[in-house]
N, C-alpha and C positions, 0 to 999 in steps of 0.2 A: 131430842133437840131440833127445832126449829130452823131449818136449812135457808139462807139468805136465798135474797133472787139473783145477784149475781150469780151464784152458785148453781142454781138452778140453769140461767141462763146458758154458764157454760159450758153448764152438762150438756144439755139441747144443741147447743153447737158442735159439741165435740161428737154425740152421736147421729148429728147430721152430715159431718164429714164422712161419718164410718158407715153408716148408711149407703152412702153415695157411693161409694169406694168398693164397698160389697156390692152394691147393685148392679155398679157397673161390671165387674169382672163377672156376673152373673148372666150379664146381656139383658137385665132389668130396667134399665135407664128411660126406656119409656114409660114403662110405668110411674117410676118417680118424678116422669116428669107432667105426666098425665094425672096422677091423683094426690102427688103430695106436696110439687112444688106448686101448687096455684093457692096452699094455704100461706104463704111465705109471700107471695103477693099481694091477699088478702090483709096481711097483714101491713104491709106497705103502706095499702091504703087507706086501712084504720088509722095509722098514726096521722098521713098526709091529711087524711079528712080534718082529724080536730089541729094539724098546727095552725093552716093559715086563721080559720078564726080566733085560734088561741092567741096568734101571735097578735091581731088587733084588738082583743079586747086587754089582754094584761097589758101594752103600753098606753093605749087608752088610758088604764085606773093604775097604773105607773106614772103617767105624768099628771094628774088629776091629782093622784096622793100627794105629788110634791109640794102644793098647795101654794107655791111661789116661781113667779116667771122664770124669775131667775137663775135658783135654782138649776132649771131647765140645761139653760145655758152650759153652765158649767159642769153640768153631769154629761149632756152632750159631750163636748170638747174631751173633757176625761178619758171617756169610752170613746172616742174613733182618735187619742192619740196614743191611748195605749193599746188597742188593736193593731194602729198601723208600726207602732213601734216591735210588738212581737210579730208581725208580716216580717218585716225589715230582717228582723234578725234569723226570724225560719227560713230564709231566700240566703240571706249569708252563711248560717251552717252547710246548708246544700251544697253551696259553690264550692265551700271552702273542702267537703267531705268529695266531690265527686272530681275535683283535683287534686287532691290527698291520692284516692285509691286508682282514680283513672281508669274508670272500668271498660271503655270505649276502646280503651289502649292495648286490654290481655284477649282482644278478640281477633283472628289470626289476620296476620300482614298483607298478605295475598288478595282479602276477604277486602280488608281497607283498601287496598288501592283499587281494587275494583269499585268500590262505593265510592271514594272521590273520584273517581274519572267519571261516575253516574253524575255527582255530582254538579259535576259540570256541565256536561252535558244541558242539565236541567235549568242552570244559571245561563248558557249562554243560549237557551230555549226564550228564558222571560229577559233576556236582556238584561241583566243582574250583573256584577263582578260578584266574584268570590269573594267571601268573607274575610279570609287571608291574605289578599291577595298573591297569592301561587296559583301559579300555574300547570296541571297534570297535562294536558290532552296536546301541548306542542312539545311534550317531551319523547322522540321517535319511540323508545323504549315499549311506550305503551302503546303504538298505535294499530297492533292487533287486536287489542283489548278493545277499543273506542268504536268499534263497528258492531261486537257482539251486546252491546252493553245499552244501545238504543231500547230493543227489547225490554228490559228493565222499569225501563218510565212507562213505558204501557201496559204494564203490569202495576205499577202503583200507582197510575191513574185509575185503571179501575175498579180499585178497591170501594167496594158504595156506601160499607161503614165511613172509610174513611171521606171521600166523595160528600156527604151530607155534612159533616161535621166542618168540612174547611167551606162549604156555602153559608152554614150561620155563623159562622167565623169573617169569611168575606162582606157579610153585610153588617156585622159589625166593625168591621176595620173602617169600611167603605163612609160612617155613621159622621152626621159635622160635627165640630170640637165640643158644642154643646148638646149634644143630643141626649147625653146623659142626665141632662135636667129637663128634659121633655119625656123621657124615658119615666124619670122618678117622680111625675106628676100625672093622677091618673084622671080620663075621661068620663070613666064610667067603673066606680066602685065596686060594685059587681061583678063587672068583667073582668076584675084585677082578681077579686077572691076566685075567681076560677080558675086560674091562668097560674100554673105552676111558677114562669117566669116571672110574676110580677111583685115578690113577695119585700120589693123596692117601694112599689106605689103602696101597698099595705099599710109599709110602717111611714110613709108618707101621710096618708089618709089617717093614721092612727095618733100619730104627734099632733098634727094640726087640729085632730079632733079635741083629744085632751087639753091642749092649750087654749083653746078656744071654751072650755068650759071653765077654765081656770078666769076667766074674764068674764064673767055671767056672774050673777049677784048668787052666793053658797044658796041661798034657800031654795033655789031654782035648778040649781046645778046637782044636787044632793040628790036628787032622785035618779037622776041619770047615773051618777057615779054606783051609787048602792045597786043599780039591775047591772050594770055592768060587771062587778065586782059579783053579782050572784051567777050571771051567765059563766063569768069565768071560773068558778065554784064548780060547775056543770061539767063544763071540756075536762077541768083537773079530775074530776071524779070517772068520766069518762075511763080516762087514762089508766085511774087503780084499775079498773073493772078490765081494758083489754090486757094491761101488764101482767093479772092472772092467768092468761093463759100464753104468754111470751114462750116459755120457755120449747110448747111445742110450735108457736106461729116460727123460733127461730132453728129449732131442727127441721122444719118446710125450707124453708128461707135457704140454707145453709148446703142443705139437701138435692136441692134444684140448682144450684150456682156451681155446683164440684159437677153434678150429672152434664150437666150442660156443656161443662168445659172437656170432660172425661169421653165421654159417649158411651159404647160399648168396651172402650179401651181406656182402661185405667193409666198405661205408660204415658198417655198423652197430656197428660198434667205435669208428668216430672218431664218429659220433652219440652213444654212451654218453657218450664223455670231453668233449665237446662241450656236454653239457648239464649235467657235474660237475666243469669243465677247471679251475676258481679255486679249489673244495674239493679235489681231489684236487692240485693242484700245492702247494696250502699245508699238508696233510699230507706230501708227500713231501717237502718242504723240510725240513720237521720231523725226519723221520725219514734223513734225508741229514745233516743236522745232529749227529743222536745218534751216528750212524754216522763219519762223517770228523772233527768237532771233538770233540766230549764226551768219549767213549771215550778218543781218543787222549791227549787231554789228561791225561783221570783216568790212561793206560798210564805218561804222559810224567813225571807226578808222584810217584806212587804204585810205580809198578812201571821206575824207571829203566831197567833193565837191558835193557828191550826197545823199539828205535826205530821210527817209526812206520812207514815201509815195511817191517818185519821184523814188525810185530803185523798188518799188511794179507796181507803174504803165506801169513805163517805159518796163517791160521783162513779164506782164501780158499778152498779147499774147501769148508768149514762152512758161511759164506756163500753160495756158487753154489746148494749141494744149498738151505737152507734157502727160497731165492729160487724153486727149482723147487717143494718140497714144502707150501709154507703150514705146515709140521709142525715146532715146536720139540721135538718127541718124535723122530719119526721121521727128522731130522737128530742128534738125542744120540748115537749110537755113531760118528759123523763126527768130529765138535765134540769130543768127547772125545780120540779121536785127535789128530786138530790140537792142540789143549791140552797135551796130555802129549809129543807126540814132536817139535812145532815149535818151541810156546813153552817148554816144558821146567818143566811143571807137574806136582810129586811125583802120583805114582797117589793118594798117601792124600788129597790135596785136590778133584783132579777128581772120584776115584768117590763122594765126597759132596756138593762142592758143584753140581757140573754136573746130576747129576740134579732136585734140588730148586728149582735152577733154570731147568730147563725146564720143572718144573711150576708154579711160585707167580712168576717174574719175568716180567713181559708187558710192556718198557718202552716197545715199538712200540705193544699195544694199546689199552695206556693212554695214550699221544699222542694215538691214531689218533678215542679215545673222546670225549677234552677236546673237540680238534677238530670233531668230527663233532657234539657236542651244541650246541657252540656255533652251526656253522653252520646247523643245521637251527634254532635260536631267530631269525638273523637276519633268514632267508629267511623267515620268519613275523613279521617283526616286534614280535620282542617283545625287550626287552634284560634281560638276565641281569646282575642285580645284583654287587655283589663280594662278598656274600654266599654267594648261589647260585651264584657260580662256586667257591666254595671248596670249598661243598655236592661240587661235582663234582671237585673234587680227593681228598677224602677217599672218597667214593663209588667213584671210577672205581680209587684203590688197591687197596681193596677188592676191588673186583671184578675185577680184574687178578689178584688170589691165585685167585682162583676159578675162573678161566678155564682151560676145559682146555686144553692145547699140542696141539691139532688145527684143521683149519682152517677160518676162520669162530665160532669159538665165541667172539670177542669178539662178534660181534652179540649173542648173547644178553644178554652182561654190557652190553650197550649199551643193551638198553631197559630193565634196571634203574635204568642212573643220568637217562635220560630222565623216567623215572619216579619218581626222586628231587629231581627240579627243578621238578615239576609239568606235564612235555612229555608229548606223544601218543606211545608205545612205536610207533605203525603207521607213525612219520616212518623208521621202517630200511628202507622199502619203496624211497623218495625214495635213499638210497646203495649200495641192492642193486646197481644196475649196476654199479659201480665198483669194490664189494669185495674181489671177487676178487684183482684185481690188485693192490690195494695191502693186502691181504692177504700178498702173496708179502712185499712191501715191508718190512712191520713185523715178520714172520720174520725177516728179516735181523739187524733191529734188536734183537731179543732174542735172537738168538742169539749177536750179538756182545756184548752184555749181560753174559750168560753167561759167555763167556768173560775179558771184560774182570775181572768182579768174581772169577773162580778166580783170575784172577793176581794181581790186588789183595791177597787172604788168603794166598795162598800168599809171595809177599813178605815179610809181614807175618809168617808163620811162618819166612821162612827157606828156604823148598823149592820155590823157582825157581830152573833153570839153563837162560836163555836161550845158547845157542848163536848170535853173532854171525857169523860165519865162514858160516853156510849160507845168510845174509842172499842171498848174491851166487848160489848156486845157484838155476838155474830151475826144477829140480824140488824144490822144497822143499814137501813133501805129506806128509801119510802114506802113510806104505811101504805100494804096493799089491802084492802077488807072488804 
C-alpha cells in the first residue's frame, strides 16, 4: 500500500524530534546542527524561491481568467471581507480563552507584584500612565522592592533579539497614516521580488498586471496569458519534484529547531514550557479550536459539498509542511495544490485568493497576539479594561494585514499592539522561548484559513467540485510524480 505524503511527512517529523532529543542527551547537537540541520534550511529556501514568483504569476492568469472587470471587483471584496471577518473572530476566541483560563493570574503572587512595580517603574521612565490606572510604587509596602527592581529594565533592555524587533516595530509605528499605500506600490518590480517583505507590492504589480490585459484586445492579450499560465505549470511542477523529498528536507528542519532549543541538555526544552506551560496551552487551545471546530463548521455550512474528514484529508499535506516551515509563503505552492486537485477549487479562485491570503490573513497570529497581550498584562498585574481589549482587537487586525507570512514576524506586529495599550514592547522577551514552537502552530491555523475561505468563495461562485469518492483513498494528496 502506498503510504500518503502527509504520512510520510510526519513520519519525518516525528523522527526529527527523536533525533534531536537523542542527539542531544548524547552531547551530539553540534553535529546535528552542523550537517543536518542546513538540509531544513535548504529547504526553506526551495519553497521561498518558487512562492514569490509563484505568487505573481497565478494571480496574473487568475485575474486574466476572469475574463471580466468586474468580476474582479467583487471576488476582491469577497476575499479581504471574509479574511477579515475570520481575523475578527480568531482575536475574539483569544480574548475570550485567555480570560476564561487567566493564565497570567496562576503565576505566583510575589512574582506579580514584583513585575508590576517593573512596571511602573518603566511607565513612569517613558512618561506613560498605567494602563489601569493603579498605583504600586506609592504604596510604602513595596518600597523595598522599588530600589532592587531598577536592575530589571536593564536587563530587558538588553536583550538584542528583543532590541531589533521593537526598532522595526518603531519605524513602523512611527510610519504616516498613509504610508501603507506607498508601501503597497512598488518602485522597482524586481527589487520587490527579492525582498522577502514585499510580497504586498507583488500582488500589487500582479493585479494591475492582469487587469490591464484584461483591457487589450483577447488576440494580443492570449499570448501573454497562455506563457504565463505555462511558466506557472513550471513553479507547480517544481513543487512535485522538491515535495518528493519533503519528508527528509522536514526531519532536517525539525531536527535543527529542538537541537537549537535543547543544546547538549535535553531538560532545557521542558524548562522553557515549564515556565510558559498555562500560556502556551491556552494559545494552542485556541488555535486547535480554529483548526477542528470553526473551520469545519464554516466548511460544513458554507461549503456543503465537502465533509469534514474529506476537508482534513484533503489540505493535510498543506498542514504538515506548514507545521514544519512557520512559512505561510513558503507552504503556498503545497496549499495551492491541495486546494485545487483534492478539494476541487476552480484554478481562477485559488491563483487569486490563496496568494493574498497568505500574505494579509494571519488568523493564528492574531489569536496568538490577543493572547499573548493579555497574558503578559496579567502576569504584571495590571487588568486590561473592555476598552483596551477591543483597542487590541482592532489593533491586532491590523497588524495581522501587516505581517509578513515568514516566521516569527508576528512578534514584530506584537509590540505594536503592546504598544497600543500602553504595555512595555520588551515584554516579547518574557514569550521568546516558546515562540518558536507555537509559531509552527498558528501556520497551521492560517494556512487552513486560507484554505477554508478559497472554498467558501469558490461555492459562492459556483466552481467547486469536491470529489467524494477519493474521500476513502489513503493517498489522497497532490499528485507527486
Amino acid at each position: 500500500m502506498k503510504l500518503a505524503l502527509h504520512w510520510k511527512i510526519l513520519i519525518g517529523l516525528f523522527l526529527g524530534v527523536l533525533w534531536a532529543l537523542v542527539s542531544s542527551s548524547l552531547g551530539w547537537s553540534s553535529f546535528t546542527m552542523d550537517w543536518i540541520a542546513p538540509f531544513g534550511t535548504i529547504f526553506i529556501s526551495l519553497l521561498k524561491l518558487i512562492a514569490v514568483p509563484l505568487v505573481l504569476f497565478s494571480i496574473i492568469s487568475g485575474v486574466a481568467g476572469l475574463g471580466d472587470p468586474s468580476s474582479l471587483g467583487r471576488l476582491g471584496l469577497k476575499t479581504l471581507g471574509m479574511y477579515f471577518l475570520t481575523t475578527v473572530f480568531a482575536i475574539s476566541l483569544g480574548l475570550i480563552l485567555v480570560n476564561l483560563v487567566a493564565p497570567g493570574k496562576l503565576i505566583d503572587e510575589e512574582a506579580r507584584i514584583d513585575n508590576r512595580l517593573n512596571y511602573e517603574l518603566w511607565a513612569a521612565e517613558q512618561g506613560l500612565p498605567t494602563a489601569d490606572a493603579e498605583n504600586f510604587l506609592n504604596d510604602p509596602n513595596y518600597a523595598s522592592q522599588v530600589a532592587s527592581l531598577d536592575q530589571a529594565l536593564v536587563k530587558e533592555a538588553a536583550n538584542a533579539e528583543v532590541a531589533s524587533k521593537m526598532e522595526i516595530a518603531e519605524a513602523t509605528k512611527n510610519s504616516g497614516p498613509l504610508q501603507f499605500l506607498i508601501d503597497l506600490v512598488p518602485n522597482n518590480i524586481f527589487n520587490s521580488l527579492s525582498d522577502n517583505g514585499s510580497m504586498l507590492k507583488v500582488i500589487f504589480f500582479a493585479l494591475f498586471f492582469g487587469i490591464a490585459l484584461l483591457f487589450i484586445p483577447k488576440d494580443r492579450g492570449e499570448p501573454v496569458v497562455k506563457l504565463v499560465d505555462s511558466i506557472m505549470e513550471v513553479f507547480l511542477k517544481m513543487v512535485d519534484l522538491i515535495m518528493q523529498a519533503a519528508p527528509f528536507f522536514v526531519f532536517a528542519l525539525l531536527a535543527g529547531t529542538v537541537s537549537k532549543m535543547a543544546g547538549d541538555d535535553v531538560s532545557k526544552v521542558l524548562e522553557i514550557f515549564k515556565g510558559l506551560s498555562w500560556y502556551s496551552l491556552t494559545v494552542f487551545v485556541g488555535l486547535a479550536l480554529m483548526v477542528a471546530v470553526v473551520y469545519p463548521l464554516v466548511m460544513k455550512f458554507l461549503v456543503k459539498s465537502v465533509s469534514y474528514t474529506g476537508f482534513f484529508k484533503a489540505i493535510s499535506p498543506a498542514q504538515t509542511l506548514a507545521f514544519s516551515t512557520s512559512s505561510s509563503a513558503a507552504t503556498l505552492p503545497v496549499t495551492m495544490e491541495c486546494v485545487e486537485d483534492n478539494l476541487g477549487v476552480d484554478k481562477k479562485i485559488t491563483s487569486f485568493v490563496l496568494p493574498i491570503g497568505a500574505t494579509v490573513n494571519m488568523d493564528g497570529t492574531s489569536l496568538y497576539q490577543a493572547v499573548a497581550v493579555v497574558f503578559l498584562a496579567q502576569m504584571h498585574l495590571i487588568d486590561l479594561s473592555l476598552g483596551l481589549q477591543l483597542t487590541i482587537v482592532l489593533t491586532a487586525t491590523l497588524a495581522s494585514i501587516g505581517s509578513a507570512a515568514v516566521p516569527s514576524a508576528g512578534l514584530v506586529m506584537l509590540i505594536i499592539v503592546l504598544q497600543a495599550v500602553g504595555l512595555n514592547p520588551a515584554w516579547i522577551g518574557i514569550i521568546l522561548p516558546v515562540d518558536r514552537i507555537l509559531d509552527m502552530c498558528r501556520t497551521v491555523v492560517n494556512v487552513t484559513g486560507d484554505a477554508t475561505v478559497s472554498s467558501v468563495i469558490a461555492a459562492g461562485e459556483k466552481l467547486i467540485h469536491f470529489d467524494k469518492d477519493r474521500e476513502t483513498d489513503d493517498t489522497f494528496e497532490p499528485d507527486v510524480n
